[in-house]
VEXMARLUM-776772 format. One record per residue (C-alpha): residue number from 1; residue in one letter; x, y negated, z negated. Coordinates in nm, 3 decimals. Example, Ala and Ser with C-alpha at 12.3 -4.5 7.8 and 13.67 -1.06 7.14 Angstrom:
2
R_pos_code_xx_yy_zz
R_1_A_1.230_0.450_-0.780;
R_2_S_1.367_0.106_-0.714;
***
This chain:
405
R_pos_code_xx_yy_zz
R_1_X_3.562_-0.581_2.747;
R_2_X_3.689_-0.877_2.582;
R_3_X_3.633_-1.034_2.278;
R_4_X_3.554_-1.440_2.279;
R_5_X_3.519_-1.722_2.011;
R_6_X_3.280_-1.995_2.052;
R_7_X_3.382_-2.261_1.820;
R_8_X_3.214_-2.604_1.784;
R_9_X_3.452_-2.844_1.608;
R_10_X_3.376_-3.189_1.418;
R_11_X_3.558_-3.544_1.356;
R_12_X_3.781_-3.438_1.099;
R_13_X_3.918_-3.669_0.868;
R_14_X_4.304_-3.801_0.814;
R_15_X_4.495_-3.794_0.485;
R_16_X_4.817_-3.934_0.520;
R_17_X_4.852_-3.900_0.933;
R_18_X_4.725_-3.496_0.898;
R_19_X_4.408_-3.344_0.901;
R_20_X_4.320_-3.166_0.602;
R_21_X_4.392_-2.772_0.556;
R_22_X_4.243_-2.472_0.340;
R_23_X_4.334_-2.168_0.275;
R_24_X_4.108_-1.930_0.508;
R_25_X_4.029_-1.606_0.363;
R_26_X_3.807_-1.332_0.533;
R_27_X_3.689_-0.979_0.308;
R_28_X_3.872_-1.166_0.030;
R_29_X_4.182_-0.989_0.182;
R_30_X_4.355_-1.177_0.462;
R_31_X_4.446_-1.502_0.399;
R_32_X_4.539_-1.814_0.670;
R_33_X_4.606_-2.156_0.592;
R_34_X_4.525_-2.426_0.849;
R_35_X_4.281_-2.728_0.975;
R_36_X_4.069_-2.548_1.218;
R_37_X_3.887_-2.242_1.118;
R_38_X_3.885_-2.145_1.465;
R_39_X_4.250_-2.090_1.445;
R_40_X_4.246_-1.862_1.139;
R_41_X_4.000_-1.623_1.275;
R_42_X_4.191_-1.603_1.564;
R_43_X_4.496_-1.465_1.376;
R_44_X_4.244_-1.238_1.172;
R_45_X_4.088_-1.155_1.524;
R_46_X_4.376_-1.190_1.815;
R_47_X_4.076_-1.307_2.021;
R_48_X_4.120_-1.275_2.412;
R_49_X_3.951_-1.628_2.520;
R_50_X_3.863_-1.866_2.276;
R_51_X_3.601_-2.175_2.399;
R_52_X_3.560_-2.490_2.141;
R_53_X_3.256_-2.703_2.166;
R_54_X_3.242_-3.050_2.041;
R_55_X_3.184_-3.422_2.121;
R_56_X_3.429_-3.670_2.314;
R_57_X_3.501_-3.800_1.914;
R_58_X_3.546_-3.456_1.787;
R_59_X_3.958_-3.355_1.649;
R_60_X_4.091_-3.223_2.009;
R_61_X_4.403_-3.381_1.938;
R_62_X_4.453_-3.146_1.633;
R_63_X_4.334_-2.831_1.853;
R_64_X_4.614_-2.958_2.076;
R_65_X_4.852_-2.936_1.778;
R_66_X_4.700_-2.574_1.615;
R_67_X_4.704_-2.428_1.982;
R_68_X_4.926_-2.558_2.185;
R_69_X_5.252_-2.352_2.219;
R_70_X_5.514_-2.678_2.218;
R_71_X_5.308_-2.986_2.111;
R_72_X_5.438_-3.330_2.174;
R_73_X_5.442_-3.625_1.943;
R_74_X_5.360_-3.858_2.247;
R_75_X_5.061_-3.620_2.383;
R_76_X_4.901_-3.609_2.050;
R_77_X_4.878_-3.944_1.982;
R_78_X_4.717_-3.981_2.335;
R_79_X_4.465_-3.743_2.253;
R_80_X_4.415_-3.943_1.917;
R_81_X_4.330_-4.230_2.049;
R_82_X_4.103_-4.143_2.309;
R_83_X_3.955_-3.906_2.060;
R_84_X_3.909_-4.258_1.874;
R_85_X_3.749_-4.465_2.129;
R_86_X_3.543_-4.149_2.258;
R_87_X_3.714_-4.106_2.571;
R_88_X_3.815_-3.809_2.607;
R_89_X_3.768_-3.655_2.937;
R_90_X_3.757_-3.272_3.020;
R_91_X_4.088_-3.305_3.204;
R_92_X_4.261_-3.447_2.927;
R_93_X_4.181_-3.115_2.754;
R_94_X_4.377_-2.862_2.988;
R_95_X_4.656_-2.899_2.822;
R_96_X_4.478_-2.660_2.552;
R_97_X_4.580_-2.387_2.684;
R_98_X_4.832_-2.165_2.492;
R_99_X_4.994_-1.809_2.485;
R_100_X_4.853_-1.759_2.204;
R_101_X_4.473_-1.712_2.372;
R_102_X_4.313_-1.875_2.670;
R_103_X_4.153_-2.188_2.512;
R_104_X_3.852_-2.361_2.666;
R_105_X_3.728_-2.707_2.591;
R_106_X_3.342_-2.795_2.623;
R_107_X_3.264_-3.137_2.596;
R_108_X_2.879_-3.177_2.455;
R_109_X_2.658_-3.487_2.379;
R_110_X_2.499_-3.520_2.018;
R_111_X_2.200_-3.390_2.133;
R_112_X_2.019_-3.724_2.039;
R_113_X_1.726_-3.655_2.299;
R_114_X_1.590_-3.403_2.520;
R_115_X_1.802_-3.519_2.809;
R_116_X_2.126_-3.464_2.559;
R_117_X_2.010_-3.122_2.423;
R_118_X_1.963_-3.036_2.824;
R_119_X_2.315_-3.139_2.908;
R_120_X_2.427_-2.903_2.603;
R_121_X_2.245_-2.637_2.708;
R_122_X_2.398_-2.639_3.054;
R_123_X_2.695_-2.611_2.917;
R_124_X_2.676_-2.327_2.718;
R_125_X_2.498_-2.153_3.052;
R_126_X_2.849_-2.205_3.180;
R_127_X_3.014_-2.017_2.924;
R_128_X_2.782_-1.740_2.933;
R_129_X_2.854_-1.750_3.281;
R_130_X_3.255_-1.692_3.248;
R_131_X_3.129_-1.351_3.029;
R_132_X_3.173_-0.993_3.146;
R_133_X_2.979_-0.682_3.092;
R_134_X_3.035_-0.542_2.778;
R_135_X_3.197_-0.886_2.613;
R_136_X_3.208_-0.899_2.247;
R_137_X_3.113_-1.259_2.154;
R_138_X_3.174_-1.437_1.800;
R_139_X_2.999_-1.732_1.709;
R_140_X_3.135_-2.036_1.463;
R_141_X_2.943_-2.275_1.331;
R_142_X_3.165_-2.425_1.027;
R_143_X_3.219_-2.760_1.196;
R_144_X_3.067_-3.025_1.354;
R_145_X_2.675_-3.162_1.331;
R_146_X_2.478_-2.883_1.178;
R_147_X_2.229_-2.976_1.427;
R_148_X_2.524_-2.829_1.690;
R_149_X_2.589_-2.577_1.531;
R_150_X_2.229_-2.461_1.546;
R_151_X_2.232_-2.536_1.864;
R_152_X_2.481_-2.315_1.980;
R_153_X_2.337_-2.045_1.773;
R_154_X_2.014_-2.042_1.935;
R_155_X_2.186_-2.099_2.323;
R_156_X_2.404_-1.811_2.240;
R_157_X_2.132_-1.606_2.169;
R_158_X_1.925_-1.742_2.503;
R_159_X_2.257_-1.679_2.741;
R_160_X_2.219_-1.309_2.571;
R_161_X_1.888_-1.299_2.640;
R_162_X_1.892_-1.427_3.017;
R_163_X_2.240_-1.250_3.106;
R_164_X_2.182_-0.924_3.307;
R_165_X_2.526_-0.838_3.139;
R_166_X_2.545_-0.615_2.853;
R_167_X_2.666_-0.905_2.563;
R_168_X_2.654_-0.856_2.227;
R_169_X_2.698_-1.118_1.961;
R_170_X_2.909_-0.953_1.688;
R_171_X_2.975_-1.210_1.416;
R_172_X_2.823_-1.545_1.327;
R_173_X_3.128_-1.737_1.091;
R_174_X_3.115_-2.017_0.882;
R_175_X_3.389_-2.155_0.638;
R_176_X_3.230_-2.239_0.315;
R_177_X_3.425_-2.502_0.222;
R_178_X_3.236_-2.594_-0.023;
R_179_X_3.237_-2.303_-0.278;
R_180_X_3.674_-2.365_-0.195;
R_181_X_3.643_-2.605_-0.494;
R_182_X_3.543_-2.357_-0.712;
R_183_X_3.741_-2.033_-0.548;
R_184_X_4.128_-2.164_-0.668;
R_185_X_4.034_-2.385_-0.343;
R_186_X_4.052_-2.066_-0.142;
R_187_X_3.762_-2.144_0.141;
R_188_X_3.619_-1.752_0.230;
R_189_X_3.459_-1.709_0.601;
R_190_X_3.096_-1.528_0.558;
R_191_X_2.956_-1.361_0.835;
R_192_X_2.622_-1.427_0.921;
R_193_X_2.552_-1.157_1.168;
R_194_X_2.245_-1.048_0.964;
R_195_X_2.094_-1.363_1.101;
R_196_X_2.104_-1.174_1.481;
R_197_X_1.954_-0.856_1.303;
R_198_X_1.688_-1.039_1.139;
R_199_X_1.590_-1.203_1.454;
R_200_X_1.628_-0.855_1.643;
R_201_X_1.392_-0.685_1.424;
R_202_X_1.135_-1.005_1.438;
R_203_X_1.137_-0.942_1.842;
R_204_X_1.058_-0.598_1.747;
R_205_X_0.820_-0.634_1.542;
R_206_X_0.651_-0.898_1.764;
R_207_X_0.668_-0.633_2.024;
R_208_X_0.453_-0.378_1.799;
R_209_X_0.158_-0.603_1.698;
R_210_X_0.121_-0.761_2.036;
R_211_X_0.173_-0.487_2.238;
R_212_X_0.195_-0.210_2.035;
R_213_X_0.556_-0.122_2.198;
R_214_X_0.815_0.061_2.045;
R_215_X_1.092_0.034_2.241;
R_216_X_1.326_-0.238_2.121;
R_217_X_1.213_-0.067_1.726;
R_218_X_1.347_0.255_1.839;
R_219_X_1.694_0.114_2.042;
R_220_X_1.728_-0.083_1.660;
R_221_X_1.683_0.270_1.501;
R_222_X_1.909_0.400_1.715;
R_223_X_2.208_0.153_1.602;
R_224_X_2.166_0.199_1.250;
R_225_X_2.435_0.449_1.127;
R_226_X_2.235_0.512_0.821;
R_227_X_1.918_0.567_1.009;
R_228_X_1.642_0.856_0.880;
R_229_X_1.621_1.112_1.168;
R_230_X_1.275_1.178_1.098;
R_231_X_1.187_0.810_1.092;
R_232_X_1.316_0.803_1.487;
R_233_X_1.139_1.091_1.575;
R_234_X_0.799_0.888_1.402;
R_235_X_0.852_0.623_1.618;
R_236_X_0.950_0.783_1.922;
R_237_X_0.636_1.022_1.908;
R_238_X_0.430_0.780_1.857;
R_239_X_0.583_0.549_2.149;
R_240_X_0.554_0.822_2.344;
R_241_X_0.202_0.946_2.348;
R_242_X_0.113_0.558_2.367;
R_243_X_0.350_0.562_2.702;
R_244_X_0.176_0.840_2.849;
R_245_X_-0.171_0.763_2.664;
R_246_X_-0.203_1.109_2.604;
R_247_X_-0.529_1.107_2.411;
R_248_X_-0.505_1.454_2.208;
R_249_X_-0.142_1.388_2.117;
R_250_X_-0.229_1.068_1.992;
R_251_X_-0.518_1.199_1.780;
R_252_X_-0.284_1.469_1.626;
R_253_X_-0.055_1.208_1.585;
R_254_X_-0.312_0.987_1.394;
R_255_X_-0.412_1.284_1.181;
R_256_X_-0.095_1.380_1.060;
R_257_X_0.052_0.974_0.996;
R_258_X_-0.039_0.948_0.663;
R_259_X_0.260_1.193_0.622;
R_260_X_0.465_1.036_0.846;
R_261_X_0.395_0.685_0.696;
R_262_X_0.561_0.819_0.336;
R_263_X_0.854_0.834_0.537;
R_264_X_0.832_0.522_0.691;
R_265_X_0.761_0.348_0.336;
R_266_X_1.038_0.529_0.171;
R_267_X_1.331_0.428_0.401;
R_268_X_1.657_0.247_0.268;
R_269_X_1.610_0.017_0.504;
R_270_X_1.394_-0.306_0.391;
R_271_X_1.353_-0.413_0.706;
R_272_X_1.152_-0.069_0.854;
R_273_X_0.943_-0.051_0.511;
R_274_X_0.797_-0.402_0.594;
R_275_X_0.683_-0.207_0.928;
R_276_X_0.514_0.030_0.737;
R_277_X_0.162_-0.163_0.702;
R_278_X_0.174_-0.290_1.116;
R_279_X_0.167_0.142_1.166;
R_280_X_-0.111_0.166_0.871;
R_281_X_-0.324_-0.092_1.075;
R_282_X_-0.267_0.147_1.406;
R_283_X_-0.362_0.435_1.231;
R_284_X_-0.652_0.292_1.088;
R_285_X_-0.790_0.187_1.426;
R_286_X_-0.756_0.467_1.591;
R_287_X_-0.872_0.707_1.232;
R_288_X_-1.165_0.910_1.414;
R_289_X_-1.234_1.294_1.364;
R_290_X_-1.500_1.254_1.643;
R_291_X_-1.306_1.263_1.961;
R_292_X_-1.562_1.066_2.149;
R_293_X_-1.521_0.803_1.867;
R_294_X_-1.139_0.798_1.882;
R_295_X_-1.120_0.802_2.246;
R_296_X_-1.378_0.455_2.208;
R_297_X_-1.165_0.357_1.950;
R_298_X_-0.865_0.392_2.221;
R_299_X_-0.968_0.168_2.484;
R_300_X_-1.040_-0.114_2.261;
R_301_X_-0.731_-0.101_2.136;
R_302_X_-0.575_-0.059_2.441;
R_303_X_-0.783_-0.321_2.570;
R_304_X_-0.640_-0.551_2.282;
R_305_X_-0.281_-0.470_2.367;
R_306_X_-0.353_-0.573_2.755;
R_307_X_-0.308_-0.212_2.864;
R_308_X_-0.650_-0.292_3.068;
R_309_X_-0.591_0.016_3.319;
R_310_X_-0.579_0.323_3.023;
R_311_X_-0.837_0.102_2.845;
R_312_X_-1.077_0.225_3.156;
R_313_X_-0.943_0.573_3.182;
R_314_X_-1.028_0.592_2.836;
R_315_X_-1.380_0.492_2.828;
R_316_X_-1.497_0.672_3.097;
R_317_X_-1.320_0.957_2.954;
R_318_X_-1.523_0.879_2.568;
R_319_X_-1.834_0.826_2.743;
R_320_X_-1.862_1.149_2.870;
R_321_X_-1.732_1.325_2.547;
R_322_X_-1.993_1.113_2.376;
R_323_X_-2.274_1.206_2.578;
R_324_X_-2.185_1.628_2.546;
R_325_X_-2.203_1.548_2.177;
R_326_X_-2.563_1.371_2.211;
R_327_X_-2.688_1.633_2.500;
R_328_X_-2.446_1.952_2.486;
R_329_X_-2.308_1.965_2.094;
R_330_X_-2.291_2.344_2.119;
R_331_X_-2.049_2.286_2.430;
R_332_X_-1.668_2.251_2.427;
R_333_X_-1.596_1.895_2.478;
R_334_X_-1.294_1.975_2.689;
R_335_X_-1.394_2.226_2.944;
R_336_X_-1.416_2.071_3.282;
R_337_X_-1.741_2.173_3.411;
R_338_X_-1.919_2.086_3.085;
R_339_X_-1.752_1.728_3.143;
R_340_X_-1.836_1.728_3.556;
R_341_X_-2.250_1.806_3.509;
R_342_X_-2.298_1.574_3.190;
R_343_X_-2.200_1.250_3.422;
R_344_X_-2.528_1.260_3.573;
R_345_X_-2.698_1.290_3.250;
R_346_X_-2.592_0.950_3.088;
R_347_X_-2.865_0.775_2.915;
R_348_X_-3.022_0.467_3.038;
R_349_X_-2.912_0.166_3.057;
R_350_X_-2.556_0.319_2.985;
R_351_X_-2.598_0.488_3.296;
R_352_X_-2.656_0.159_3.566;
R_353_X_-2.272_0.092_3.424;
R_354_X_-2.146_0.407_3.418;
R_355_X_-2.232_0.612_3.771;
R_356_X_-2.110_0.487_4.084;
R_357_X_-2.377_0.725_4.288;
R_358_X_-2.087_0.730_4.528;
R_359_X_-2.247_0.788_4.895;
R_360_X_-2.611_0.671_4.846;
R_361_X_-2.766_0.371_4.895;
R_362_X_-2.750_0.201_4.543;
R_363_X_-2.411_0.280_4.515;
R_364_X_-2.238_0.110_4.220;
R_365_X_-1.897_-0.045_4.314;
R_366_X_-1.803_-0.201_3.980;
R_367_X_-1.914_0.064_3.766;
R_368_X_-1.687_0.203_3.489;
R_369_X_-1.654_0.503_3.756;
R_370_X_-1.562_0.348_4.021;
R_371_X_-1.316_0.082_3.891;
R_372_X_-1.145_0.425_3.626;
R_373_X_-1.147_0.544_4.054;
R_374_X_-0.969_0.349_4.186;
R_375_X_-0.687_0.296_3.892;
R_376_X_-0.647_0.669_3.882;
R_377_X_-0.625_0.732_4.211;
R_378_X_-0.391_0.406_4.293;
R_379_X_-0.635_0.305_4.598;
R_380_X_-0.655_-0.029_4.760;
R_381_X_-1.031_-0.092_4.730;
R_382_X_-1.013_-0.327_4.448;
R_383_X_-0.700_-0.586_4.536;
R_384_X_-0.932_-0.884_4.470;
R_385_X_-1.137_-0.804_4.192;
R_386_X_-0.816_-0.735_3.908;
R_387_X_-0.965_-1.093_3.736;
R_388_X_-1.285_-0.979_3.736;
R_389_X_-1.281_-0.614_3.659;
R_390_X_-1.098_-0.738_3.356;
R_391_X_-1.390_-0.954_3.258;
R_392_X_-1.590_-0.650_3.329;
R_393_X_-1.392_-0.422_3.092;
R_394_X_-1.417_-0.637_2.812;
R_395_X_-1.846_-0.654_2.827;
R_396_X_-1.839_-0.271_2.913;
R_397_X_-1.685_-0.233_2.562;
R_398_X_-1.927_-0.438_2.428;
R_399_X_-2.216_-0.312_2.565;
R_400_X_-2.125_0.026_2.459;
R_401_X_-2.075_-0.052_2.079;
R_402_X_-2.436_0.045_2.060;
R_403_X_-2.374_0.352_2.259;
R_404_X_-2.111_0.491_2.008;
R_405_X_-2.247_0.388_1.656;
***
């Protein structure tokens, strides 16, 4: 595991043949003074590789000076005046390298087109490339274009994204320079990892209203060191019976939320009581005491979430508790035999959709009976008609809306 520094750096600006310095400080404890930022988190940091990013006009030949080991007067000035006439090339920028750290040069464009923001992007591909499994990466954005430096924010986050390696971005700097003038001209570096967090929590909570998956929630929950036990177990029950769509553990569930919601609305953390109403509108679906209703309830909103295969198993399964509560209410919905003789007892039309009449000569093939059939029992009867018995599923539900109210 190493930890890395991606640094994009700017054009600088001379005051009497040097490049400007601050006083660094990070916490409001350690202090550094120097021209590149880059070079004070490093001593705050003792980074193992660190990569700067920046155009063939940006201040390499004051990196060479900050991290070069022995700098010359003669190589400097070199740099300088390529770095002048924008003609830097990659292999001028070897020389970087230092005992201090590893230091990698990137050459980017502006990013004045699409073509431009392409070429950028390839290049930070080919840093995420050079990481390992487990790398610790820290991102700085202080200098150069803040176009850039949004721009490697959101490629950092797309290498992490991509990468079958386990990366994680720990720390997003930037060197306020400008509260320096008001600070005894002291510039402090503020991390702006909440940014990742944020945008974490977004994905997750994208994740819940379009698929109603709890996964990358609980994995978040998980992270937290001040997390609420019984807030995890909420939302691990409850992405749990969705998982196995077990249909009276989800009704329990639903019956005992408005409990488990007061948590959820109570917690320390801002970010989970914003979650709060996205569960409320879950529970509010699915809010049935019939269980022929709440099954119903089910596979539209499974059908919603694109779960199309328990959105069958679940209407055939509320259409026959449905039709024991019409024909059999005396009878316990659950027992098996109850549920085997009512399928033949379906009301019409309900019934030309329903029954398969497997074995006779009007045999239904795209019935709810024989499509929930052949998803339960995995056969290959139906490899051509996926399209289409998703169309189907979709006017089933609305043909029985009648049915159920």
């Amino acid at each position: 595991m190493a930890k890395i520094l991606i640094s994009s750096i700017g054009t600088g600006q001379l005051y009497n043949g040097e490049y400007k310095k601050t006083k660094y400080s990070l916490n409001k404890q350690k202090q550094c003074e120097t021209s590149f930022v880059a070079y004070a988190l490093h001593q705050f940091y003792k980074f193992d590789k660190i990569y700067l990013v920046g155009t063939n006009k940006s201040i390499w030949d004051e990196a060479y000076r900050v991290f070069t080991d022995n700098p010359t007067d003669d190589i400097w000035e070199n740099l300088y005046e390529k770095k002048e006439a924008g003609t830097i090339k990659i292999k001028d920028l070897q020389i970087l390298h230092s005992a201090q750290a590893p230091v990698y040069a990137k050459i980017i464009d502006y990013g004045l087109d699409d073509s431009e923001i392409w070429n950028n992007f390839e290049k930070y591909l080919q840093i995420a490339n050079e990481f390992d499994d487990n790398d610790e990466i820290y991102l700085d954005i202080t200098h150069s274009f803040r176009s850039l430096a949004l721009f490697s924010y959101v490629m950092t986050q797309f290498a992490q994204t991509i990468s079958e390696k386990n990366i994680k971005i720990k720390a997003i700097f930037y060197g306020m320079l400008e509260y320096s003038y008001n600070n005894n001209g002291i510039t402090p570096i503020v991390n702006l990892q909440l940014l990742v967090e944020i945008q974490e929590w977004i994905k997750a909570i994208d994740a819940i209203k379009r698929y109603s998956d709890f996964d990358l929630l609980n994995t978040l929950l998980e992270n937290q060191t001040d997390s609420d036990a019984k807030i995890e177990n909420t939302f691990k029950d409850l992405n749990n019976t969705i998982r196995m769509a077990n249909m009276a553990s989800m009704q329990r569930f639903i019956a005992t939320a408005s409990k488990k919601l007061r948590t959820i609305e109570n917690s320390q953390n801002k970010i989970i009581k914003l979650i709060a109403p996205e569960i409320q509108k879950i529970i509010d679906e699915l809010d049935h005491e019939k269980l022929s209703d709440f099954q119903f309830a089910l596979a539209k909103w499974f059908y919603k979430n694109k779960n199309y295969a328990m959105s069958y198993l679940a209407l055939f399964e509320a259409i026959i508790t449905k039709s024991i509560e019409l024909k059999e209410p005396e009878k316990n919905v659950f027992d098996e035999e109850v549920r085997n003789k009512i399928k033949g007892r379906i009301d019409y039309p309900y019934n030309q959709m329903f029954l398969e009449n497997r074995g006779k000569k009007l045999e239904n093939l795209n019935s709810i009976s024989s499509i929930r059939h052949s998803i339960a029992h995995q056969l290959t009867t139906r490899n051509d008609t996926v399209t289409q018995d998703i169309e189907r599923l979709e006017k089933f539900l609305e043909e029985f809306e009648n049915y159920f109210n």
